[in-house]
C-alpha positions, 0 to 999 in steps of 0.5 A: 500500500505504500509503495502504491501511494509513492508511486502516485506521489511520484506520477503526480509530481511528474506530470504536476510539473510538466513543461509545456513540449511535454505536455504536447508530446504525450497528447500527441502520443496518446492519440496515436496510440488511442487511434490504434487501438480504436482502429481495430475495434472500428476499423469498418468505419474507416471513413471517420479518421477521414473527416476528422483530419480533414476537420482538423486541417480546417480548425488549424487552418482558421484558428490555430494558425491563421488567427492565434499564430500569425494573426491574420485577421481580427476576429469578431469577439463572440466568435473567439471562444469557437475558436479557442475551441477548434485549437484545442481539438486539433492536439498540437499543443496549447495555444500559447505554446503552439504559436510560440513554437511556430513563430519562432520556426518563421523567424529561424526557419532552417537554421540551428535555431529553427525548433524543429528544422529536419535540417538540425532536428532529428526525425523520430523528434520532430514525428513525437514534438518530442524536442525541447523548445527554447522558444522566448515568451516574447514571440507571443506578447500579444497574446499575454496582452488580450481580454481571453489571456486568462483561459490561455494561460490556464490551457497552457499549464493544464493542457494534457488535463484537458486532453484526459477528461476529452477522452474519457468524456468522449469514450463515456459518451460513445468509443466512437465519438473517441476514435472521431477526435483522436484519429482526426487528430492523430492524421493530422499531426502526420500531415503537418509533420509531412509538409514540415520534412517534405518540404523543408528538406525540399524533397517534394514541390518546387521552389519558385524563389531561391531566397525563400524556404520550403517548396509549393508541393501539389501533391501534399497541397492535394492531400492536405490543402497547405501544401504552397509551404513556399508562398506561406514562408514568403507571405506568413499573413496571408490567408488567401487561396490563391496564395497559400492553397490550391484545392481548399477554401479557408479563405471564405469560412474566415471572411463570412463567418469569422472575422471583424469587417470593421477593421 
């Protein structure tokens, strides 16, 4: 019995701590281990893990990336909570640490200081976000300064308790409903990890401007509607289909429903 107390004492302890690119690698890596195991009981319904990358593709197209981590547009206050939301269902990350990690990847981009540049970091790292970043809080100013930082800061630390009470609530609610979020998940983490490799090591696509990184893939930009990497690095704000996809339409969710016409 009291070996079984400090074993809890001690697993608390650990994840009580846990900084923030731990707290992403083991939700990373427990949906892609629940999506395994519910692959084999659900393997039928094999259209699912489908939908839900591409719904994922969507929010981290229009939330995470776009509005939280570039800050592309402004977004009509009512609809920020939908889209905190959507962030936290892609399982990439807090918000804050998300945008910390990818703005500090534009600034660095494929230098030693690039936090998960294939050039310096090892696959099997960046595959499991399984590197410690050492990214400054001063790329996400902005972010510590708006009326919803509370809720940031409170996802940030408690990231991977939010993860757990989704997927017993989900798997309570229907084991289906759980294979839905983290299979969606989980494809869409290799998706982001493809273009990342694929591209950077300028494997697939092409690179319109020398002076610039990454490469315009066709392919992954057909497979995942982000594949103009190229043109993102050029022009990191700029949410038009015609500059940053070919095959997807984020562009309109983001004019019709999301942003603030007024400014």
């Amino acid at each position: 019995m009291v070996k079984i107390n400090l074993i809890k004492m001690f697993i608390m302890s650990y994840f009580k701590n846990l900084k923030e690119w731990q707290q992403t690698s083991f939700v990373i890596l427990m949906n892609q281990v629940l999506f395994f195991t519910c692959l084999c009981f659900y393997y039928k319904l094999w259209y699912l893990p489908i939908i839900s990358m591409y719904c994922c593709g969507f929010y981290w197209e229009v939330a995470l990336h776009r509005y939280f981590a570039h800050t592309s547009y402004v977004a009509i206050p009512s609809r920020i909570p939908l889209l905190c939301v959507m962030s936290f269902l892609i399982g990439q990350g807090s918000i804050l640490s998300w945008s910390n990690v990818h703005r500090h990847h534009h600034k660095h981009a494929d230098t030693p200081n690039d936090p998960h540049s294939p050039f310096y970091v090892p696959v099997w790292r960046i595959m499991t976000s399984f590197f410690p970043n050492k990214c400054e809080s001063i790329y996400v100013r902005n972010l510590l300064k708006v009326s919803y930082r509370n809720y940031l800061s409170f996802e940030n630390r408690y990231y991977w308790l939010m993860w757990i009470t989704l997927w017993i609530c989900s798997y309570l609610i229907s084991p289906k409903l759980l294979f839905f979020f983290v299979s969606g998940a989980a494809l869409w983490w290799w998706s982001v990890v493809a273009v990342n490799i694929f591209s950077h090591r300028l494997i697939l696509g092409s690179r319109p401007d020398e002076n610039k990184v990454a490469t315009n893939s066709k392919l992954i930009n057909l497979l995942t509607g982000i594949g103009n990497h190229h043109n993102h690095h050029a022009d990191p704000t700029n949410y038009s289909d015609k500059r940053t996809n070919e095959f997807f339409i984020y562009e309109y969710p983001i004019r019709w429903f999301f942003m603030d016409r007024r400014h």
